[in-house]
N, C-alpha and C positions, 0 to 999 in steps of 0.2 A: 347766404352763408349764416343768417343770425339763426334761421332755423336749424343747422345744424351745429352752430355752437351750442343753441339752448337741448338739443337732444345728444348730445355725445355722451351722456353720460360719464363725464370729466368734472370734475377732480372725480375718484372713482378708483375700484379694486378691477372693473373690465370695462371699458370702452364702448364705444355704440360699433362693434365692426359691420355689424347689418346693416346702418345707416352707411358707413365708408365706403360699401360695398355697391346699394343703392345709386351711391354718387357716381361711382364706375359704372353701371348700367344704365344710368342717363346722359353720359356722356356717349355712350355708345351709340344712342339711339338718336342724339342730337349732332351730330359729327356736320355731316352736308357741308352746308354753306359756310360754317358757322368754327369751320376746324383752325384756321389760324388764332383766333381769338381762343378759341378754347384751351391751344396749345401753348399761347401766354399766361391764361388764366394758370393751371394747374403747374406751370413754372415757375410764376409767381408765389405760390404755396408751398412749395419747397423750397424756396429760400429763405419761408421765415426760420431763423434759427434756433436752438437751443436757449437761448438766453432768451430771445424774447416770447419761447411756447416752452417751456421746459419739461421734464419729464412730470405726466399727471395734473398739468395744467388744463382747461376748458381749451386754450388755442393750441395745444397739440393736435387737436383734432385734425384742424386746418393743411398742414404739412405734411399729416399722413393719410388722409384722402386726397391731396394733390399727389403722392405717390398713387394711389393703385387709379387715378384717373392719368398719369401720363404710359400707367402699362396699358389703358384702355387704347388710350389714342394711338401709342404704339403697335399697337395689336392689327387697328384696320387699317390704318397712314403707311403706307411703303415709303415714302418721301421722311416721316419721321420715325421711324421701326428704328435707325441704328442709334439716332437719339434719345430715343428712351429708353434704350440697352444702356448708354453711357453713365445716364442720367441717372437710373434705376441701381447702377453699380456703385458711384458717386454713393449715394444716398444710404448704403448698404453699410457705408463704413460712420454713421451717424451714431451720438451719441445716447440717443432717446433709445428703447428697445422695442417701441411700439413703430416708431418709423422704420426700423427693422425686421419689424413681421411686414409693415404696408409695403415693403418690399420686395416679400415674397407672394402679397399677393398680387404685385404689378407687373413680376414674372410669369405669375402664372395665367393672367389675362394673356401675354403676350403666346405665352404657350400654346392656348385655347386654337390663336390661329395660324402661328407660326413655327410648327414644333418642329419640323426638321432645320430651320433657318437658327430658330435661337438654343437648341441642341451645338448645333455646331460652332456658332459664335463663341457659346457660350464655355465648350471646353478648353478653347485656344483663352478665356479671361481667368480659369481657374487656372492655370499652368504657371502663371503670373501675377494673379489676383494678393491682393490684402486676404487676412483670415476672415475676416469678416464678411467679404466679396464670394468667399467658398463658402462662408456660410450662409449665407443670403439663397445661392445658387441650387446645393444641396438641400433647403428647407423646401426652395419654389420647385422641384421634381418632385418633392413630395408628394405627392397630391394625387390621393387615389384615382379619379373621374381621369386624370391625364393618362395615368400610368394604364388604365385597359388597352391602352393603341399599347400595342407590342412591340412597335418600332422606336414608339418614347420609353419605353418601362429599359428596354437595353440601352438606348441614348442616356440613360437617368444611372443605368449603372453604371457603365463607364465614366461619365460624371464622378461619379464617388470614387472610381479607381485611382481618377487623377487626383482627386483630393485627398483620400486617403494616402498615397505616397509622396504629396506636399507635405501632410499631415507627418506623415513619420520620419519628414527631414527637418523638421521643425527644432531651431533651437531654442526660441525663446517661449519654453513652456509655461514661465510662469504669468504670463501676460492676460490679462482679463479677456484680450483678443482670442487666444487660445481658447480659455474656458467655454465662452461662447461657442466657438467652432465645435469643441469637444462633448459642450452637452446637446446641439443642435445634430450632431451625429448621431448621437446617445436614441435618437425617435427615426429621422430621416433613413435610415440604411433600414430598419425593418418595415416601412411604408414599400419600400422599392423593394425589398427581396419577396415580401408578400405578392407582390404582382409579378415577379419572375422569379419565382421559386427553383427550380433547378441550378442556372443560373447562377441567382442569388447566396444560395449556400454554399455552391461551391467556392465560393466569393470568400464569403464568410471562412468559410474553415480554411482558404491561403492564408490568411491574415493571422490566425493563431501562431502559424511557426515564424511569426516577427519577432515574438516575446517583447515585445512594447505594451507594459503596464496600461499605456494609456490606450490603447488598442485595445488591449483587453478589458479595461472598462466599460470601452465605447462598444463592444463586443456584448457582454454581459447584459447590459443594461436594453440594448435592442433585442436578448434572446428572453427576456422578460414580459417584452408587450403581448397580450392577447393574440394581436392578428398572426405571430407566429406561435405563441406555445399553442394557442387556440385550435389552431390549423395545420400546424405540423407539429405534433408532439417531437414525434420519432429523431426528426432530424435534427429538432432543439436539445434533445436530451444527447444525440451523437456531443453536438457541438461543446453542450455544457460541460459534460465528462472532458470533454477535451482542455476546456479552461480548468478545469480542479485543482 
């Protein structure tokens, strides 16, 4: 671990996530014998807390390469798969925002080989989840390489369905929790409607006749990115007209 404290590149404007990630891949590859231990080890790392690794600290490192090493272990361990969903969710509602990306990448290992199991877990935890737990969830679909299986890209929008009408029962908008869920929308919905375009859009344009300001932000701002005006003008410029 001193080598990866000394390369985290912490204190710092971006983090070593190669290295985090790194750590997830040799974990993978050292599981065997060796998986109870490993599965303290990376448990152990996320219990250091906020206080004692704080946000842009050198040992924040530590807590959030134990997140995307227990989506590892979750990924190949069926004996630990629901506990690293628990754990991963737990860890979602953190106050650092980097342990909240390593969040979604410990989803997304888990995805890699688990995609219809934690599809489905995962929509019964957004139904119920903290905003943060939906934003966690929503971020880790994101992810283009996942989203080519056609049976994840639909699992991934449904996902957002259920979020999105958590989303617009939502009372307490002014809440930092909110924000977060609100700008991690703001990118996550057009990752997904890029890989299910049909789909996707027709998605998109239910959501305009909510007339919820904050909908149509989070609207706006994903009819913006590249990979849709890029790629579908036509239906970006339908939708935009529509928000006018």
């Amino acid at each position: 671990m001193v080598y990866m404290l000394n390369n985290s590149n912490l204190p710092g404007r971006r983090g070593n996530i190669e290295l985090a990630a790194a750590f997830g891949d040799l974990l993978e590859k050292h599981l065997g014998d060796e998986l109870k231990m490993l599965r303290k080890f990376c448990a152990s790392l996320v219990e250091i807390s906020a206080e004692a690794a704080p946000v842009n600290s050198v040992k924040e490192f530590l807590p959030l390469s134990g997140a995307i090493g227990i989506g590892a272990i979750g990924a190949f361990d069926p004996d630990f798969y629901k506990k690293a969903m628990v754990k991963l969710m737990r860890l979602a509602n953190d106050s650092r925002w980097r342990m909240r990306e390593a969040v979604c990448f410990g989803l997304q290992r888990i995805f890699s080989k688990c995609k219809a199991d934690a599809l489905h877990d995962l929509e019964i935890w957004v139904e119920h989840g903290t905003l943060l737990e939906r934003r966690a969830v929503a971020a880790g679909v994101a992810d283009p390489p996942l989203l080519q299986d056609g049976a994840f890209a639909l699992g991934a929008l449904q996902i957002h369905k259920i979020i999105f009408l958590r989303f617009m029962e939502e009372e307490n908008r002014p809440s930092e929790a909110f924000r977060v869920l609100r700008k991690g929308l703001a990118f996550s919905l057009s990752v997904v409607v890029s890989a299910i375009s049909e789909a996707g859009f027709s998605y998109m344009k239910s959501l305009i006749v909510e007339d919820d300001p904050d909908i149509d932000w989070v609207l706006k701002q994903n009819l913006k990115k590249n990979r849709l005006l890029g790629n579908f003008p036509q239906k970006v410029a339908e939708l935009q007209q529509l928000l006018s």
